[in-house]
Each structure stands twice: as structure tokens, then as C-alpha cells.
C-alpha positions in Angstrom: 61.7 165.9 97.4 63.8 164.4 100.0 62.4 163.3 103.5 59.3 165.2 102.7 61.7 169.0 102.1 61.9 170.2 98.9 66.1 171.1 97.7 66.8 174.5 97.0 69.3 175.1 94.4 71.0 178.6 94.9 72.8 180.0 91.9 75.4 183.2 92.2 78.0 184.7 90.5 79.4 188.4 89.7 77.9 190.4 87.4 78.6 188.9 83.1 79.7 185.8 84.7 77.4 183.2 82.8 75.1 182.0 85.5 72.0 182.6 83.5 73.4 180.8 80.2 74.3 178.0 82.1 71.5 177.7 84.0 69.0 177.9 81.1 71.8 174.6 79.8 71.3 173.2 83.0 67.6 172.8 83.3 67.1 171.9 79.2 69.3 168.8 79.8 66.9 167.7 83.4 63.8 165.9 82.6 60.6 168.5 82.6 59.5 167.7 86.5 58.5 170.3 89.1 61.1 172.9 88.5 60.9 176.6 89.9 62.9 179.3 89.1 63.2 182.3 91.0 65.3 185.1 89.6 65.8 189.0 90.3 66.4 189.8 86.3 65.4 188.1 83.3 67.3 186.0 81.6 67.0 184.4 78.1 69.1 180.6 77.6 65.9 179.2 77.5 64.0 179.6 81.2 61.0 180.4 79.6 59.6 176.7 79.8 60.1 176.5 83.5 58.1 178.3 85.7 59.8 181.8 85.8 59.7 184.4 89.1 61.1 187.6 89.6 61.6 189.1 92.6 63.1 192.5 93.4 66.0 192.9 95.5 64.9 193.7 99.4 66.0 193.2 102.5 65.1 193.5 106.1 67.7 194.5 108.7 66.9 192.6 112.0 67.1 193.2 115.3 71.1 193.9 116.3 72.3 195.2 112.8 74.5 192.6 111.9 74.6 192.9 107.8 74.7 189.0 107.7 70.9 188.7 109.1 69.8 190.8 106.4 66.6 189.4 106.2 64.9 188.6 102.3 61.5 189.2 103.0 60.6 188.9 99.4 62.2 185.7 99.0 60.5 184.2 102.0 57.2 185.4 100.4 57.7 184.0 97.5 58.7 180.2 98.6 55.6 180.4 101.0 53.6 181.2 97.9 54.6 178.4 96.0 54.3 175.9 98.9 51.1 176.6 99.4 50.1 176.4 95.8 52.0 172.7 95.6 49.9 172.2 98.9 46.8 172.5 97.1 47.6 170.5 94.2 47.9 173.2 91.9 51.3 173.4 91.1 54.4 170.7 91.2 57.9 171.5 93.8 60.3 169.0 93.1 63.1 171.7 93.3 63.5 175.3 93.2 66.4 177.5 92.0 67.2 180.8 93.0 69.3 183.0 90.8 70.8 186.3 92.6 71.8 189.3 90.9 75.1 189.8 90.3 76.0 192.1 93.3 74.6 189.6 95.9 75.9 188.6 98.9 74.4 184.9 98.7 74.1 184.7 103.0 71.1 186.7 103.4 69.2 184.3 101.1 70.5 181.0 102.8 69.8 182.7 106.5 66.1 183.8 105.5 65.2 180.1 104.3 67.4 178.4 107.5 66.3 180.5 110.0 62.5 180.6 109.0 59.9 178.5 110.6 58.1 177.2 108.1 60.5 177.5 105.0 62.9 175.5 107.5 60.4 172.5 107.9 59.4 172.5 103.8 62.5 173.4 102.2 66.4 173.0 102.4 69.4 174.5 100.7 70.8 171.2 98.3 74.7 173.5 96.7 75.2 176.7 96.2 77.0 177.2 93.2 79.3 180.3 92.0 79.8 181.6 88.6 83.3 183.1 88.0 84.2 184.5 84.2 87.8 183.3 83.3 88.5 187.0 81.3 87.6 189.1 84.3 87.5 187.0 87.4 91.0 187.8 88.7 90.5 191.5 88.6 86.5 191.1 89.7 87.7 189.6 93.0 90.8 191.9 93.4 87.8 195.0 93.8 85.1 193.8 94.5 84.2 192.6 97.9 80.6 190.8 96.9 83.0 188.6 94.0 84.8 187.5 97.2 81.4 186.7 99.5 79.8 184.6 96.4 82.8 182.3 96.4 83.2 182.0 99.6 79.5 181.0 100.3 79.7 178.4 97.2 80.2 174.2 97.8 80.7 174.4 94.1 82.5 177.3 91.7 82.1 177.1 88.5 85.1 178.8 85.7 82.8 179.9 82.8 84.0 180.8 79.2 87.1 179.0 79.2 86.8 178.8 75.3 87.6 181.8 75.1 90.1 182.6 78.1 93.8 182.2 78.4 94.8 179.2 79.6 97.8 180.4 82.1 95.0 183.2 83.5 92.7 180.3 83.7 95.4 178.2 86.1 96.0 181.2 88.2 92.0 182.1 88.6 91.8 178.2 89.8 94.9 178.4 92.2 93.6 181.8 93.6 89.7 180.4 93.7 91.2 177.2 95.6 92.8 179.7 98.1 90.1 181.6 99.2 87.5 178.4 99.3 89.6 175.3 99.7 86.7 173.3 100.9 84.7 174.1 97.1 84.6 171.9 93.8 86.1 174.0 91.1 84.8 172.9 87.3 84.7 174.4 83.9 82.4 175.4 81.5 82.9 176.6 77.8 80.8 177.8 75.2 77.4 178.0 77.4 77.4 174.7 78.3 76.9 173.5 82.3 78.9 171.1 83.8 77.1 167.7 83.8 77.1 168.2 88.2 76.3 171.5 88.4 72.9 171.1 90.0 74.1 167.6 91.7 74.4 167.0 95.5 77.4 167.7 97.1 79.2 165.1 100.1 82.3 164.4 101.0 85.1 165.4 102.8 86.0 169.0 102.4 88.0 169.9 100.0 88.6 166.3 98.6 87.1 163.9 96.2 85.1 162.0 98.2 86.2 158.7 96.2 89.7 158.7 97.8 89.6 161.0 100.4 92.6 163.3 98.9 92.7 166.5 98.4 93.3 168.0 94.7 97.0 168.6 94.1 96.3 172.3 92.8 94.4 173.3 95.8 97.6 173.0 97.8 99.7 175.0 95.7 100.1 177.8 97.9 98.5 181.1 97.6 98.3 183.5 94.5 99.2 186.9 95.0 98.1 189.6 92.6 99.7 192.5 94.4 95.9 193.3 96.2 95.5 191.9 99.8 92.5 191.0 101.8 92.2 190.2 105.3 90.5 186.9 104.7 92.5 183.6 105.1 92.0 180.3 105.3 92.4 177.3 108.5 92.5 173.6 107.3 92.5 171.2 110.3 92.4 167.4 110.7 91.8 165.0 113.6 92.6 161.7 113.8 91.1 161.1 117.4 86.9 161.2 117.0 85.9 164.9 118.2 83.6 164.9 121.3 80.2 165.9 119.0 78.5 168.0 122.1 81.6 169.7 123.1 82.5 170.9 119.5 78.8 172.1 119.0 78.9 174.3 121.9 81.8 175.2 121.3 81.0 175.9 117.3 78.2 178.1 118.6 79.7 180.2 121.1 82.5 181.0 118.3 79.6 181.9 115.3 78.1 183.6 117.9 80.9 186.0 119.2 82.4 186.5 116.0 79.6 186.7 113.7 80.8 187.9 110.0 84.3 187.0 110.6 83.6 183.4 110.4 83.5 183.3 106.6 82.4 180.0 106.1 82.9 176.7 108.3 82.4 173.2 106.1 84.1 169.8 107.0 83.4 165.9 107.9 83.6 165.2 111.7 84.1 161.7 113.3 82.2 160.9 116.0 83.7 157.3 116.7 80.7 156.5 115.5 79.6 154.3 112.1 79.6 156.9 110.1 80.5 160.9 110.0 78.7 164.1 110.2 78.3 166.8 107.7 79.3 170.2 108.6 77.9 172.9 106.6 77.9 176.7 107.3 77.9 180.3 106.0 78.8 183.0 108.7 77.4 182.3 112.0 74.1 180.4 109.9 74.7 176.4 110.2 73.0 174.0 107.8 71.2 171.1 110.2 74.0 168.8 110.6 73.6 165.5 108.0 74.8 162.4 109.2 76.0 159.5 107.2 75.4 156.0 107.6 78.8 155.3 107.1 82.4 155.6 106.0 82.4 153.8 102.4 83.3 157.1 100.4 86.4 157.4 102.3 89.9 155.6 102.9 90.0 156.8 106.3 88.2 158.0 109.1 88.7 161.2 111.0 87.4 164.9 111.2 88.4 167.9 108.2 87.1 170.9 109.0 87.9 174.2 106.8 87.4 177.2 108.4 87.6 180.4 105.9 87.6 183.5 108.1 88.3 187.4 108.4 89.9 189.6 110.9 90.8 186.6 112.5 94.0 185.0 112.8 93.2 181.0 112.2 95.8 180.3 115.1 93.3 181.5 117.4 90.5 179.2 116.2 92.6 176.6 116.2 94.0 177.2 120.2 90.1 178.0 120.4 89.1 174.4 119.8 91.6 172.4 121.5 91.6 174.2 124.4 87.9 173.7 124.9 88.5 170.0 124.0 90.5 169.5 126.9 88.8 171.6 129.3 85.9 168.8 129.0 88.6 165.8 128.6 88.2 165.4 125.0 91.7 166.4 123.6 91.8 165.9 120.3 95.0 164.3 117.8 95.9 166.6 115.8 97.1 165.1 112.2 97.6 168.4 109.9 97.2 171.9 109.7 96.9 174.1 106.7 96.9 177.7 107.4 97.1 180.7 103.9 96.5 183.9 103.9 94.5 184.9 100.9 96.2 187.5 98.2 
């Protein structure tokens, strides 16, 4: 538990990708503490010690039709459940993770536990982590839109089977997985086996190791093209000056709120001039509460990096978006770099 919330652990990934095999690795290596799992199919990989929840796949369309407040009623019912049973000392909640099916669209799940009263005050989302298959991955996210959504919404993505995939189509899937989510860890798994950080914490700057504050040389390798293209692309933006904190949250929300599903995903570090940074975390126009850190020791520098994965929209107009609003208040900001791609 952490500040009296308990971390929620979402797990995703396209259909064969691995994410019950490595899950099932994942939890045999943690130490037997209050672990829930909540899954919409049965796996096997060894679950079966944990405390195991199935939940079928519905969803509640609110008020306004917008497909990304889809809300999980089931999901909600079944967090409450087990808060109240931890509440009465019958059960442990150290952590709970949440397995979708293969076809998800991880969102609704994240805006049902945000968004919700009391699941907001007990619980919060820790990663979300995406399971792509090295074999099939390329062509999975050439036709199939939900592929695309689960990586998108992932702070972590996760290249399984790489025992038995080909190395150059491995380097290409990582290129073209770094293109659509720049701001996400890649890793590798072979044979079953997790990553040792697959269910760790994720900080830092976006799209960089947060030990030296640079970003990955292959995620700036350009774009991968095979010969299928979306309309989703990718804005990269630094500051040097510190951003004006009210300003950029007004103007955060009025852009969410007008464009709704077009802003993808929004994740970054911004500097506040103050001692340390704020954490920027968001899927579509939902926003994670804003995390601040104490201070700048994981980083060589300070300064704002905000990655912005859209679609339908061109990135120049987010950009123009922001610094005209800066200025309008007095706050115009430096700008150090922009990266814009176009995702192929």
C-alpha cells in the first residue's frame, strides 16, 4: 500500500501474446503477500495460488457517447468487493492485477478506477504494461486497431518469445513499437520468463532512462514503415524555461477536453522552477493525479518533456496550441527540441 491506496497493476496485450505466461512468472518470483488477480479468462502459468477473479467483459456507455468513457461496471464491482473484504479483515490488498482479454482497449479500465469516487480514494493505477508477440506483432498492429490502443496506453511494452523469433523482425517490431509510444520502456522476454521490472514502478523522464536523462538511441531511429498507414503520430517537446504549472493545466484540460479520443496519450516530466518536477501521466482525455517529486537527483538536467501521441491531429497544432497560451498569460516558454513522426 502506498499513502494508504492500494497499486493496481494493469496487464494487456493482443490476443497469443504471452501475458498470462508471464504473469503467472511474474507473481511465482514476488514473495506470497496480498496479491489479487483479476482476469476475464483463465489462465494456467501458475495463478492458481493467488487469489483468482473472473470477470466478464461489460461495459457501460455514459452520458455523451464518447467510446473512451466506456464505463466497466463489473470491474468497479469487483475492486469495491475486495476493498471491503480487506476492510473487514478478511482478506489481504497489497496489490491487485488486472489482466484484459486480448481485444481490450486498456482506457475504459483505467477511466472507471480514476474517475470513480471511492475506487479513486482506495486504489491507484501503479504501470500498465503491454504484451507484444515478436512472430506476429508487426502484422497484429498493421490490422488491428485494439494492438495499436494497448500500446499506446502502456508505460511499459513488453517483446515476448524472442527465443523463438527472428532477430532482424525483432529490431524492426522494437523500432516500430518506439514510434508509436516513444514515451514507453521496451523489454524482452524469452521462453515464459518475465522481465525482472515487469511489475516495478515506473518514473522518470519520458522516454529516457531516468539514470541519465537520455533518451535510447533506437527510439530515435526514425519511423518504420510497413507499407500500412495510420493516422496516429507522435509530438516530442522540451522546455528549458520552467512551464507556468496553472497555465499548462488549464490549458491541458481544455485540449483533453475538446479533443477527446484524439489525444492518444499525454506522459512527460514538467519543471515548475521548483525543487523538484511533476509527473505527467495520461490516457485520452483521463489524467493520472499529477505526482510530484521531491527533487531532481535522477536527472542531469532540469526542464519539462512532454510526449504527446495523438490522432487526427496534426502535432504542429498542439504545439502552436501551448505556446500560444503560454504567452497569452506571460509565460512563454524556451523551446529546446522538437520531435515530430508520423507512425507507419
Amino acid at each position: 500500500m502506498s499513502g494508504g491506496r492500494c497499486p493496481i497493476d494493469v496487464i494487456t496485450g493482443f490476443l497469443g501474446s504471452g501475458k498470462t505466461t508471464l504473469l503467472g512468472d511474474a507473481l511465482a518470483k514476488r514473495p506470497s503477500d496480498g496479491t489479487s488477480v483479476i482476469v476475464n479468462e483463465y489462465g494456467q502459468a501458475g495463478l492458481d495460488h493467488r487469489l483468482l477473479r473472473r470477470v466478464e467483459e461489460r461495459t457501460t456507455l455514459l452520458a455523451g457517447g464518447c467510446v473512451c468513457c466506456n464505463r466497466r461496471d463489473d470491474l468497479i464491482q469487483e475492486l469495491l468487493a475486495m476493498l471491503n473484504a480487506h476492510q473487514k479483515g478478511e482478506r489481504p490488498l497489497d496489490r491487485v492485477v488486472i489482466e484484459t482479454t486480448g481485444l481490450a482497449d486498456p482506457a475504459p479500465i483505467l477511466f472507471s478506477i480514476l474517475t470513480h469516487p471511492v475506487l479513486a480514494h482506495h486504489y491507484f493505477i501503479e504501470t500498465v504494461v503491454a504484451c507484444l508477440d515478436s512472430v506476429n506483432g508487426n502484422a497484429q498492429i498493421a490490422a488491428y486497431p485494439e494492438a495499436v490502443k494497448q500500446i499506446v496506453s502502456a508505460d511499459k511494452i513488453i517483446i515476448t518469445k524472442t527465443d523463438i523469433g527472428d532477430p532482424e523482425k525483432i529490431e524492426r517490431l522494437e523500432r516500430r513499437v518506439a514510434s508509436i509510444n516513444p514515451a514507453a520502456r521496451v523489454l524482452m522476454a524469452a521462453r515464459g520468463a518475465a522481465p525482472p521490472s515487469m511489475l516495478a514502478p515506473v518514473e522518470g523522464r519520458a522516454g529516457a532512462s531516468p539514470a541519465t536523462g537520455a533518451r535510447p538511441a533506437r527510439e530515435t531511429e526514425g519511423v518504420l514503415s510497413e507499407g500500412h498507414v495510420t493516422d496516429i503520430k507522435s509530438l516530442s517537446v522540451r522546455f528549458d524555461a520552467p512551464l507556468n504549472w496553472q497555465a499548462f493545466g488549464v490549458w491541458l484540460s481544455m485540449l483533453l477536453q475538446h479533443n477527446g479520443e484524439k489525444i492518444m496519450r499525454v506522459k512527460g516530466i514538467v519543471d515548475m522552477g521548483e525543487a523538484g518536477p511533476i509527473v505527467l501521466n495520461g490516457v485520452q482525455h483521463i489524467i493520472h493525479p499529477p505526482k510530484h517529486l521531491p527533487d531532481w537527483r535522477d536527472y542531469e538536467t532540469c526542464g519539462s518533456e512532454i510526449v504527446f501521441i495523438t490522432r487526427r491531429i496534426e502535432p504542429e497544432k498542439i504545439m502552436g496550441s501551448l505556446i500560444a497560451f503560454q504567452r497569452i498569460i506571460g509565460a512563454s516558454p524556451e523551446i529546446r527540441e522538437i520531435d515530430s513522426s508520423v507512425f507507419r
